[in-house]
C-alpha positions in Angstrom: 0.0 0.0 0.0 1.6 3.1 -1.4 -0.3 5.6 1.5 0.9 3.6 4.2 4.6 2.0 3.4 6.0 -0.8 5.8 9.3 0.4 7.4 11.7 -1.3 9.6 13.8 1.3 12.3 16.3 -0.8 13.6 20.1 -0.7 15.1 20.4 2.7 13.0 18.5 1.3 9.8 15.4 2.9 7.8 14.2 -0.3 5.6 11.2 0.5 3.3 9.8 -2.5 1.8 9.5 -2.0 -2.0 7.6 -5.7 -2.3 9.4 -8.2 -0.6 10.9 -10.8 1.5 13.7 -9.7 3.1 15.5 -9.4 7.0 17.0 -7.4 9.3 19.3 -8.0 12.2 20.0 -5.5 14.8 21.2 -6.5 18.1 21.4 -4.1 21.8 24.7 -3.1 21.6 25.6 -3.6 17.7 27.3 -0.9 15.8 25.7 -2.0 12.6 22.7 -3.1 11.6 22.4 -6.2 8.8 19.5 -6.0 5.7 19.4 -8.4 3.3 17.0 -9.8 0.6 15.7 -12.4 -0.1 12.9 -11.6 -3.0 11.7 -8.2 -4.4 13.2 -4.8 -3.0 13.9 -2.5 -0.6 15.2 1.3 0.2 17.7 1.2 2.9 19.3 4.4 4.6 20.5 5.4 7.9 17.5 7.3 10.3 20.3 9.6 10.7 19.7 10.2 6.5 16.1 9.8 6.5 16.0 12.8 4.2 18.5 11.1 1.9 18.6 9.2 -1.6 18.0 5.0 -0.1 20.1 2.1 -1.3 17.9 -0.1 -3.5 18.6 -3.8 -2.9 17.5 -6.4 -5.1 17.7 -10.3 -4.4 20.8 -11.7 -3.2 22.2 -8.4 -2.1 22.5 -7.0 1.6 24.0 -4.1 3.3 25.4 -2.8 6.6 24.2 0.2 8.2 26.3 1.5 10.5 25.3 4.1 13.7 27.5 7.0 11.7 25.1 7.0 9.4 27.1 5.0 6.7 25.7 2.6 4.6 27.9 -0.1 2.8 26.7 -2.8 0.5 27.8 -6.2 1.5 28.8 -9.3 0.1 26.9 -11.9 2.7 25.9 -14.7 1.8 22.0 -14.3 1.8 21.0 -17.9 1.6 22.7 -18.2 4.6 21.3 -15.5 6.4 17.8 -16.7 5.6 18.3 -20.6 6.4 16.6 -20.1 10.3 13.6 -19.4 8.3 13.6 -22.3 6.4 14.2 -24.9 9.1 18.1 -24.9 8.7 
């Protein structure tokens, strides 16, 4: 629903869901928070950059968002970070 987006605010990371299945992990404590996806999109940016131009990730790709505000494409393995959600 265009009017009423579904965002994620966690461990210093805005996720907007563009249509997908995707995850975030943010731990108490963490310097960085951990988006990846698994189908569709999303828009990723610091909520310290709310204002600013997102990173768009597609399937397979993740990114680290760190508490400066920094936001880094990564090269996780996404199967991987998905398997607790299949049983493995």
């Amino acid at each position: 629903d265009a009017a009423r987006p579904f965002i994620v605010v966690a461990g210093g990371a805005h996720t907007e869901d563009l249509g997908t299945r995707f995850l975030v992990r943010a731990y108490p404590g963490d310097a960085t928070a951990h988006v990846a996806v698994a189908e569709g999109r999303v828009a990723v940016r610091s909520v310290r950059d709310v204002g600013e131009v997102p990173v768009e990730l597609s399937p397979g790709q993740s990114a680290i968002v760190r508490l400066s505000g920094e936001v880094v494409r990564d090269q996780a393995d996404v199967a991987a970070l998905f398997a607790w959600s299949e049983g493995r």
